[in-house]
C-alpha positions as CSV (number, residue, x, y, z in Angstrom):
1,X,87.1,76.1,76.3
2,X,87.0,80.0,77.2
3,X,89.7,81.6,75.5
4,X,90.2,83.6,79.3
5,X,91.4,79.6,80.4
6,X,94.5,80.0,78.1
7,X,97.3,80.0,80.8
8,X,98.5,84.1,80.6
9,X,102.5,83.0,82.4
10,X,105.2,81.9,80.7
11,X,106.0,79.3,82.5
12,X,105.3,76.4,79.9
13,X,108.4,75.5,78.1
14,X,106.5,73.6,75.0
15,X,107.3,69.7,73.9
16,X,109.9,71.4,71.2
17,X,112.3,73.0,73.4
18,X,113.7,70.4,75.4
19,X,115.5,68.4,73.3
20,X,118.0,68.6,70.4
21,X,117.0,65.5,68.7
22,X,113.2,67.4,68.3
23,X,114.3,70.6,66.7
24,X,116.3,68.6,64.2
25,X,113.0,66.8,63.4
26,X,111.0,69.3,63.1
27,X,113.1,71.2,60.9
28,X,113.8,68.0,58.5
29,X,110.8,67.5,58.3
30,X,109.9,71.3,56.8
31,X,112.8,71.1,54.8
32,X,111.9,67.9,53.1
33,X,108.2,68.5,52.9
34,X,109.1,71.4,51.0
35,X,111.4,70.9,48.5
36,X,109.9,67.6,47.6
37,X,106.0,67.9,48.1
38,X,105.1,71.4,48.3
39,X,107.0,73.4,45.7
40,X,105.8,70.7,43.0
41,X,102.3,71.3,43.6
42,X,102.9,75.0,44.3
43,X,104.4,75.5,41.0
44,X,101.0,73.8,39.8
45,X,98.8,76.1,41.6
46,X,100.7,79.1,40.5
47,X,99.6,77.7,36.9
48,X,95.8,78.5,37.8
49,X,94.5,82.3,36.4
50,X,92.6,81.5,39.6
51,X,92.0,85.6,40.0
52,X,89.9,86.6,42.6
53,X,86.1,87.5,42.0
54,X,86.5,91.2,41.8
55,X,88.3,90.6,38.4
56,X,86.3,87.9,37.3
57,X,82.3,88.4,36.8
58,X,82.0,85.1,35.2
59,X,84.4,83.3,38.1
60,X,81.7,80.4,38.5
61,X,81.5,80.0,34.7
62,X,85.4,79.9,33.5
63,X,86.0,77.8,36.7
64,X,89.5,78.8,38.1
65,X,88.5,79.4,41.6
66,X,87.0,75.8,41.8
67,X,90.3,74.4,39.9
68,X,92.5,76.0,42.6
69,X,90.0,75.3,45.8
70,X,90.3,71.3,44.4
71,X,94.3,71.4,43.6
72,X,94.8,72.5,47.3
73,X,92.1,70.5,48.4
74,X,93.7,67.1,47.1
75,X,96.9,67.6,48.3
76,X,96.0,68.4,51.8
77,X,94.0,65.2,51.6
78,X,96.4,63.4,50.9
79,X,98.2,64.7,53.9
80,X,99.9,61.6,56.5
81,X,97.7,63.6,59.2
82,X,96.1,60.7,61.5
83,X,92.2,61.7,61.6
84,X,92.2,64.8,59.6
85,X,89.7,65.9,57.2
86,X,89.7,68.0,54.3
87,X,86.8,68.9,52.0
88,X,85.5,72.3,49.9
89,X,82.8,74.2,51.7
90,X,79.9,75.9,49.7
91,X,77.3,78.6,50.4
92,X,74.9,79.7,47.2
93,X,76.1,81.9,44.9
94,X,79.5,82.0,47.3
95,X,83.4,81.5,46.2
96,X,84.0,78.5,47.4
97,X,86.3,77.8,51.3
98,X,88.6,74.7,51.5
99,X,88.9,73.8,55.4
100,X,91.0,71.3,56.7
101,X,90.3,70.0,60.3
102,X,93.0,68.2,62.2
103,X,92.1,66.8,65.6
104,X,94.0,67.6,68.7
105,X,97.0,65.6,69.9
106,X,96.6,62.6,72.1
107,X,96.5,64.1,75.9
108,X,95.1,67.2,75.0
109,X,91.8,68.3,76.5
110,X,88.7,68.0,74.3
111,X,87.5,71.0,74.6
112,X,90.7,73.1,74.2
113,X,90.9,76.4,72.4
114,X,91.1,75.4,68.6
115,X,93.6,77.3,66.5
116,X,92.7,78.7,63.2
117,X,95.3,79.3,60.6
118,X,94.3,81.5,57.7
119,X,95.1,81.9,53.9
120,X,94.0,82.7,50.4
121,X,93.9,80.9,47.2
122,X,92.5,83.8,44.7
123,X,94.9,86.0,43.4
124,X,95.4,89.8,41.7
125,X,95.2,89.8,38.0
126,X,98.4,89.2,35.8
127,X,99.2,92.6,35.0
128,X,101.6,93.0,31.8
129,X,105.4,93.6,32.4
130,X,107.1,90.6,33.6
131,X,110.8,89.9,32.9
132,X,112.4,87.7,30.3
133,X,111.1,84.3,30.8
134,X,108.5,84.7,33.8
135,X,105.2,85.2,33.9
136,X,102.3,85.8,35.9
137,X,100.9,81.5,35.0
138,X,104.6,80.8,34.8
139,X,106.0,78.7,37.9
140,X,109.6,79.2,37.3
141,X,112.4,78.7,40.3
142,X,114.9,81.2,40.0
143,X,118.1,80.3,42.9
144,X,115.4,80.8,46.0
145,X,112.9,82.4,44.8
146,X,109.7,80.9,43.1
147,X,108.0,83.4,40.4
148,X,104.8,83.9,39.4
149,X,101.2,85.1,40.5
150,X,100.1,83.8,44.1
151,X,103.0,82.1,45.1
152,X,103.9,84.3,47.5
153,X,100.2,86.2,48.3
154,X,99.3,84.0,49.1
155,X,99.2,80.3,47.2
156,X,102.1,78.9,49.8
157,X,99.8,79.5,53.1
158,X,97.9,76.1,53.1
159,X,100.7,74.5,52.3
160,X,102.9,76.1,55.1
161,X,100.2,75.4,57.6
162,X,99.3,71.8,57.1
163,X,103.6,71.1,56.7
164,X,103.8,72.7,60.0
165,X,101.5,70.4,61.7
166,X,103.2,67.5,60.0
167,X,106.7,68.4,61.1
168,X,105.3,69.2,64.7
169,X,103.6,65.6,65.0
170,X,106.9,63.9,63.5
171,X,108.9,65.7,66.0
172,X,106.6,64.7,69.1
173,X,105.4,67.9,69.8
174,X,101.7,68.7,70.9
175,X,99.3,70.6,69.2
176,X,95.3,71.8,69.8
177,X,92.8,70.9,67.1
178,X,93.5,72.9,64.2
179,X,91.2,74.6,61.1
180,X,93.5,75.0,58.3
181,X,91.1,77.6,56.5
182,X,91.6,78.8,52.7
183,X,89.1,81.5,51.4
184,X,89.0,82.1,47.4
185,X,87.7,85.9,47.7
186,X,90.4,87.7,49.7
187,X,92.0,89.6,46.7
188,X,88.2,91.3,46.1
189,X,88.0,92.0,50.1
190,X,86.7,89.1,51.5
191,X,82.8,89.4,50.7
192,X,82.0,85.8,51.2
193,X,83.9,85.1,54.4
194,X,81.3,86.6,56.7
195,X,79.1,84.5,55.2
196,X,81.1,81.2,56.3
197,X,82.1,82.2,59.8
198,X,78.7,82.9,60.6
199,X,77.2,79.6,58.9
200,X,80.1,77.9,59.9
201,X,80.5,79.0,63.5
202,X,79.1,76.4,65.8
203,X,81.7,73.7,63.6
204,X,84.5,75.8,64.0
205,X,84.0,76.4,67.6
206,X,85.9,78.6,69.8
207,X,89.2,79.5,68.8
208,X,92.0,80.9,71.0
209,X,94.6,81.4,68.5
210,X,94.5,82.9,64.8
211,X,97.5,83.0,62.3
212,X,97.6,84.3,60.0
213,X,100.0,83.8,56.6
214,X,99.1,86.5,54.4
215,X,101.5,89.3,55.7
216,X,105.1,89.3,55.6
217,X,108.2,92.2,57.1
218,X,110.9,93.9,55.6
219,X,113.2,91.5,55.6
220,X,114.1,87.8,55.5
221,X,116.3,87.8,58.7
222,X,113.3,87.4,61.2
223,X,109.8,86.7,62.1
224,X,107.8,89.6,61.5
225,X,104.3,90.4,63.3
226,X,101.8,92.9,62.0
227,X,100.0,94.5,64.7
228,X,97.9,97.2,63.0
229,X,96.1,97.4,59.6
230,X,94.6,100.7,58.2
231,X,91.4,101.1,57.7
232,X,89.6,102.5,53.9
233,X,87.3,104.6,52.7
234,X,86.9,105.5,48.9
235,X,84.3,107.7,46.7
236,X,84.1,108.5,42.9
237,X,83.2,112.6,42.6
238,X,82.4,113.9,39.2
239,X,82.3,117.5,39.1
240,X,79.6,119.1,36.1
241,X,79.7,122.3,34.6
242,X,78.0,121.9,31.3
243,X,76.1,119.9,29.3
244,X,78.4,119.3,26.4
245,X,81.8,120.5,26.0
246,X,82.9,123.9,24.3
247,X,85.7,125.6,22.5
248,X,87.8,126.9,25.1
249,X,88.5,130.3,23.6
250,X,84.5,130.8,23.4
251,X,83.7,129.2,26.8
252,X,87.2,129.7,29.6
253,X,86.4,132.6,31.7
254,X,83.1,132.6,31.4
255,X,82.2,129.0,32.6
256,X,84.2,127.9,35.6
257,X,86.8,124.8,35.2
258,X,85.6,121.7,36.3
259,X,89.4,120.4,37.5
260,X,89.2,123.8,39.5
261,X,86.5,123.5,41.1
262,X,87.5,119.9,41.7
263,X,90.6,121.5,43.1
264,X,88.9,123.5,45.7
265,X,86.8,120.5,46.9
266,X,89.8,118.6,47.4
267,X,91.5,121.7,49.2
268,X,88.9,121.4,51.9
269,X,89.8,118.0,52.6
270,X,93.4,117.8,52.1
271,X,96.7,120.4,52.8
272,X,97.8,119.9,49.4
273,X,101.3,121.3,50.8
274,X,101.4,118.5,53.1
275,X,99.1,116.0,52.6
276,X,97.4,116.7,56.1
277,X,94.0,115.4,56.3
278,X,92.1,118.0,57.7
279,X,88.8,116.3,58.0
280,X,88.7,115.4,62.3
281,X,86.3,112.5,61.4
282,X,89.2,110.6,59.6
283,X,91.3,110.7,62.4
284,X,92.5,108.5,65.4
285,X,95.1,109.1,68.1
286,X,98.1,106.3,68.2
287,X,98.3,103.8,70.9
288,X,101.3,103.8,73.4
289,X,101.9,100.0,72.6
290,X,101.9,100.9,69.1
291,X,104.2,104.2,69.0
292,X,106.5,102.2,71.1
293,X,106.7,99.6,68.6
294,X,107.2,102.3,65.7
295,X,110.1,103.6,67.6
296,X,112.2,100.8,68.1
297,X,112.0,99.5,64.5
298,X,112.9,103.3,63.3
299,X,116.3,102.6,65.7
300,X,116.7,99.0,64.2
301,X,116.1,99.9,60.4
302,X,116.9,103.7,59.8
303,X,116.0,104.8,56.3
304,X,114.0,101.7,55.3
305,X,110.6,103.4,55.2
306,X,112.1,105.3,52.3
307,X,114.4,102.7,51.0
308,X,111.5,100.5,50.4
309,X,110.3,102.2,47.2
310,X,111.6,102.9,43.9
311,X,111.9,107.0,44.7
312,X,113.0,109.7,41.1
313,X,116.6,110.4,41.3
314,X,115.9,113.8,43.6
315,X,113.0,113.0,45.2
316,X,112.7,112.9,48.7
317,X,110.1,111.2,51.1
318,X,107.5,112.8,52.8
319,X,109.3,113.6,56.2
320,X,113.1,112.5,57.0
321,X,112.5,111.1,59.9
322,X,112.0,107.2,60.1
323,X,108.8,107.3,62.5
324,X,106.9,109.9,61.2
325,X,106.8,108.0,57.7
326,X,105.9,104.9,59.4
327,X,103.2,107.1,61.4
328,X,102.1,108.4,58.1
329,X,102.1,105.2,57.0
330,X,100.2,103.4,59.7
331,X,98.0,105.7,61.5
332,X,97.6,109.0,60.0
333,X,94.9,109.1,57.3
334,X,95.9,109.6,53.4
335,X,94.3,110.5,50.1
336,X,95.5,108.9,47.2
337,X,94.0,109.7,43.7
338,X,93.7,106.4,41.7
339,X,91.7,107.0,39.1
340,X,90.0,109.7,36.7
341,X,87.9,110.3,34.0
342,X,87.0,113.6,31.4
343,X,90.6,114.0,30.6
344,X,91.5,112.8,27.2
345,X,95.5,111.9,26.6
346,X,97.5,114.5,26.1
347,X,97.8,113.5,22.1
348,X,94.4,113.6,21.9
349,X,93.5,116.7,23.8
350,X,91.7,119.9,21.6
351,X,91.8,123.1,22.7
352,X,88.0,122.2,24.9
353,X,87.0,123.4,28.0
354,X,85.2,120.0,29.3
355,X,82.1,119.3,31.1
356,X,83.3,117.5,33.7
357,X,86.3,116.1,35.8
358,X,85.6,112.6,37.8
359,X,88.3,111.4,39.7
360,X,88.0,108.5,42.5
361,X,89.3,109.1,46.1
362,X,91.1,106.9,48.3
363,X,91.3,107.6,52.0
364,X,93.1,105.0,54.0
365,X,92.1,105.6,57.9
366,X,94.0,105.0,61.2
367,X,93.3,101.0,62.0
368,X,91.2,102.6,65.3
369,X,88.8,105.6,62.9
370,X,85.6,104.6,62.2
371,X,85.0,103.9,58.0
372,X,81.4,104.5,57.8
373,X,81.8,107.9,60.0
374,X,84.5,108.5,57.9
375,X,82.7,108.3,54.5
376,X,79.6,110.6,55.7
377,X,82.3,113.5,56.6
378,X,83.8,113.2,52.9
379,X,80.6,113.0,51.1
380,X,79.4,115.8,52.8
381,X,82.3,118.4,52.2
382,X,82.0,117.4,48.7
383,X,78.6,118.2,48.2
384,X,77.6,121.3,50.5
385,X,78.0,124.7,49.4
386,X,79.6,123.6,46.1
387,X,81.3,126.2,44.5
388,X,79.5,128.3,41.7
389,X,76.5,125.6,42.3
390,X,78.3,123.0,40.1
391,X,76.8,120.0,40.0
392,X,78.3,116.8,42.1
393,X,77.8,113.2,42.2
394,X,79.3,110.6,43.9
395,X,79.1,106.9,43.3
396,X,80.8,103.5,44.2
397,X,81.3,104.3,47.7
398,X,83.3,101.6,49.5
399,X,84.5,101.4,53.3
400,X,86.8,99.0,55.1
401,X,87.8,98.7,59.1
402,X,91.1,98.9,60.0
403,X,92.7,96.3,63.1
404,X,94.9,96.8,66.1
405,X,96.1,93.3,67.3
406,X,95.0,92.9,71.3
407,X,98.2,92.6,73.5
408,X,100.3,89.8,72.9
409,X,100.1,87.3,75.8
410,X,102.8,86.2,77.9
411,X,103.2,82.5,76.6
412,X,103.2,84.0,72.8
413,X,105.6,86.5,73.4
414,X,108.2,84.0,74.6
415,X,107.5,81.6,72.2
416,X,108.5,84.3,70.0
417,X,111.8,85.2,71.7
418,X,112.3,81.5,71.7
419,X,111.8,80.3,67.9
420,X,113.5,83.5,67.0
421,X,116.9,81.8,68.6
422,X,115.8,78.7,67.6
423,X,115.2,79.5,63.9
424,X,116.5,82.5,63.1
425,X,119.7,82.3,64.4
426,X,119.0,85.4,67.1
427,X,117.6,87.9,65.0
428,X,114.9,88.9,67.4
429,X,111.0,88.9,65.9
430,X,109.6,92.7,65.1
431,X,106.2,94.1,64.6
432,X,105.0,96.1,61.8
433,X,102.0,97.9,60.9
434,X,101.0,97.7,57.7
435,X,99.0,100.9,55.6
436,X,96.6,98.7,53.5
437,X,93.9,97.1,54.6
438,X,93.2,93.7,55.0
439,X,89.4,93.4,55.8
440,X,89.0,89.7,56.8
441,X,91.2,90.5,59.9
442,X,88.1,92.7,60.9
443,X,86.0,89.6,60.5
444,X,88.3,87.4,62.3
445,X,88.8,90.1,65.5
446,X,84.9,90.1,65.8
447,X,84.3,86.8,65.6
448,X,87.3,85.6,67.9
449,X,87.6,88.7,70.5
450,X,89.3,86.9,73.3
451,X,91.8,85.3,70.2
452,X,95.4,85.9,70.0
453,X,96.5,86.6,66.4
454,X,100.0,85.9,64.6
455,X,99.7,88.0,61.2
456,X,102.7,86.8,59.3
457,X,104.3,85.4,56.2
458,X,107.1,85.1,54.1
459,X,106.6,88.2,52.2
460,X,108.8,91.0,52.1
461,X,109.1,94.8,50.4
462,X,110.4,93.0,47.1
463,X,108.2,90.4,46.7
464,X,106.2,92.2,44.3
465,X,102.6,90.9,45.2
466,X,99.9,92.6,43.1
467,X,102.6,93.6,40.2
468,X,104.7,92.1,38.2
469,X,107.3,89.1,39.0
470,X,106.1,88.1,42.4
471,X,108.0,85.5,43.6
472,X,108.3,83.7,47.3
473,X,111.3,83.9,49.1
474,X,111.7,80.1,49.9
475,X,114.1,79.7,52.5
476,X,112.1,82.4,54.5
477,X,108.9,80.1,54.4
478,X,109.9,77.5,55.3
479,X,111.5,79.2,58.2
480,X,108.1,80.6,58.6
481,X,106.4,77.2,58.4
482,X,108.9,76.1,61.5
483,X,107.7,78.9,63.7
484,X,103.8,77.9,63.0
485,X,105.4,74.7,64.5
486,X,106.3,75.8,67.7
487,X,104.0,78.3,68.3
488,X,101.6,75.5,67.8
489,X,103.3,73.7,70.2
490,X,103.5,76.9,72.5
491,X,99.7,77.2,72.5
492,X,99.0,73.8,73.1
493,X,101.2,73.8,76.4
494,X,99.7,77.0,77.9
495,X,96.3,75.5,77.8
């Protein structure tokens, strides 16, 4: 089926919302599915060093993506789900995919538009600094929160998805045929995943609908959307001046300083007053849809873009006002430093001048600037007309696109208004925009252009994926798992 043959009014109601006795199912069922079969096999999972590929060379050789790929894949097999199939897809020399493939509901057309539902298995690395008595292989339940690396980013997705189908079937809703897909390389930026949609893509068909659990909001009061993703570009540049390094007192003012000439190449590409990117190429105006979205939430949460990091006593944001920092956060480009080399700790520095400064460069790019542009105009500023002819070299370029969600259709957005009466009690759903990237969304919005996508999850600004003591918020996914439920249900009546 055409995704264009998705009905575009809002005139179908869905099997869940006309009777009490349904919603009470359906959210039974979650409830019980949860705390009896998914957090036991959760807490497992989180048990795996299952850390993504990017972090792991010998990945295929210590095994820990295959363990996790095979924990998820036996308990979805062991799913209740009349006529589903489950089973670990492999490409050569590939991390591997777990799909699951559950058939359409009885009534439904044949060829109607097939939803996918996305998640990850692979996680960060442990990092050191956990608190008294967690740790990163530790599953330990703490009140509502479950600790410990890739429970929250995103070990509970799979699980969430296949529940949702379960409690939708028990409460007699509908639902189109669904792929329940899990990737393993996510956390290194989804090299392999190309790879599978394309060898993949006559199986998987045409899909109409894409959610996505690897996101989250800023709270645990509503259903959050994110809209946008930022794009990224990043560079290593090491600056040469000599050969070897030299006294200082013999060498400083005679051969310039490799941090200050690294200084004046960054000048030409940053305000460093500001933090204005001044390079045009990096750039990309922000939709209406978009800065209407950013202004409402600046009115719902004032002060949360700053709240939501651990600022010095003293220090201030970048801007006071609410929507510029979610603009600057969103869809204005940004240089971060994040690493460097030549610079010895400050025990251990002599009185040198050294022969070189490397730092690498992260740019992250407005969800609509093009990467690769993007990267030509930085390498190039960095290596014309280099002052006092130093010598520069770059190396480990990398690039990323960014995503802006197409509109939301009318039957998603009042499926949305609906569930968020329904299961949140009335707090309303929001969008966000989030400033990392995520690049399989890319992949996903080129392979599925006519898709609607749901980015969510049960994530929020103190979940602490990627650092230390990350933990799921429970109760928020399962309420997330019951809106996959109805918007299932949703789709399937609009078709």
């Amino acid at each position: 089926m055409d995704n264009a043959q998705v009905r575009t009014t809002d005139d179908s109601l869905g099997e869940l919302r006309t009777t009490d006795d349904s919603l009470r199912k359906l959210r039974s069922t979650v409830e019980r599915t949860w705390d009896a079969e998914i957090l036991p096999s959760l807490s497992e999972l989180v048990k795996i060093p299952a850390v993504s590929v990017v972090f792991d060379a010998k990945w295929a050789e210590h095994g820990h993506l295959d363990a996790a790929a095979e924990h998820v894949r036996a308990w979805l097999a062991a799913r209740a789900i009349p006529g589903a199939t489950v089973e670990i897809l492999r490409l050569p020399e590939r991390t591997p995919v777990v799909l699951m493939d559950v058939p359409a509901s009885d009534g439904m057309p044949e060829d109607g538009g097939t939803v996918l539902l996305y998640g990850h298995l692979d996680k960060q690395p442990p990092v050191g600094g956990w608190g008294e008595g967690l740790g990163p292989w530790t599953p330990v339940i703490r009140g509502d929160r479950l600790y410990g690396r890739g429970a929250a980013d995103d070990g509970y997705s799979g699980y969430s998805a296949s529940a949702a189908i379960e409690a939708l079937q028990a409460a007699g809703g509908k639902h189109a045929r669904c792929l329940v897909l899990l990737e393993l390389s996510e956390e290194s930026g989804s090299p392999d995943l190309d790879a599978y949609l394309e060898a993949y893509r006559e199986r998987l068909g045409d899909i109409s609908l894409v959610v996505c659990l690897d996101s989250g909001g800023q709270d645990y009061e509503r259903l959050w959307l994110t809209t946008s993703l930022r794009g990224l570009v990043s560079t290593t540049v090491t600056v040469h001046v000599m050969d070897a390094g030299q006294h200082s007192g013999s060498a400083s003012g005679i051969v310039p300083s490799s941090f200050r000439i690294m200084r004046q190449l960054l000048d030409r590409i940053e305000d460093a007053r500001t933090g204005e990117i001044l390079l045009p190429e990096l750039h990309g105006p922000i939709p209406p849809e978009r800065d209407a979205e950013m202004k409402a939430l600046a009115d719902l949460a004032p002060g949360a873009a700053k709240a939501a990091f651990p600022l010095v006593d003293g220090m201030s944001a970048a801007s006071d006002d609410d929507y510029e920092l979610m603009a600057n956060n969103s869809w204005r480009p940004t240089l971060s430093i994040i690493g460097a080399a030549g610079l010895p700790l400050p025990e251990d520095a002599g009185n040198v001048l050294r022969p070189f400064t490397t730092l690498k460069l992260s740019f992250r790019l407005p969800p609509t600037a093009d990467p690769k542009t993007a990267l030509a105009a930085v390498e190039r500023v960095l290596t014309t007309d280099v002052p006092y002819g130093a010598k520069v070299t770059l190396s480990a370029p990398e690039e990323g696109p960014g995503w802006n969600a197409p509109p939301i259709a009318p039957w998603l957005r009042s499926a949305l208004d609906s569930l968020s009466e329904t299961v949140f009690a009335g707090s309303q759903w929001q969008t966000m925009r989030l400033g990392g990237s995520i690049p399989f969304m890319g992949s996903l919005a080129e392979a599925y252009p006519k898709a609607q996508f749901v980015v969510t999850g049960a994530l929020a600004n103190d979940s602490n994926p990627h650092v230390p003591d990350e933990w799921l918020h429970i109760p928020q996914a399962k309420r997330v798992t019951e809106s996959v439920a109805h918007l299932l249900d949703a789709h399937a009546s609009a078709l």
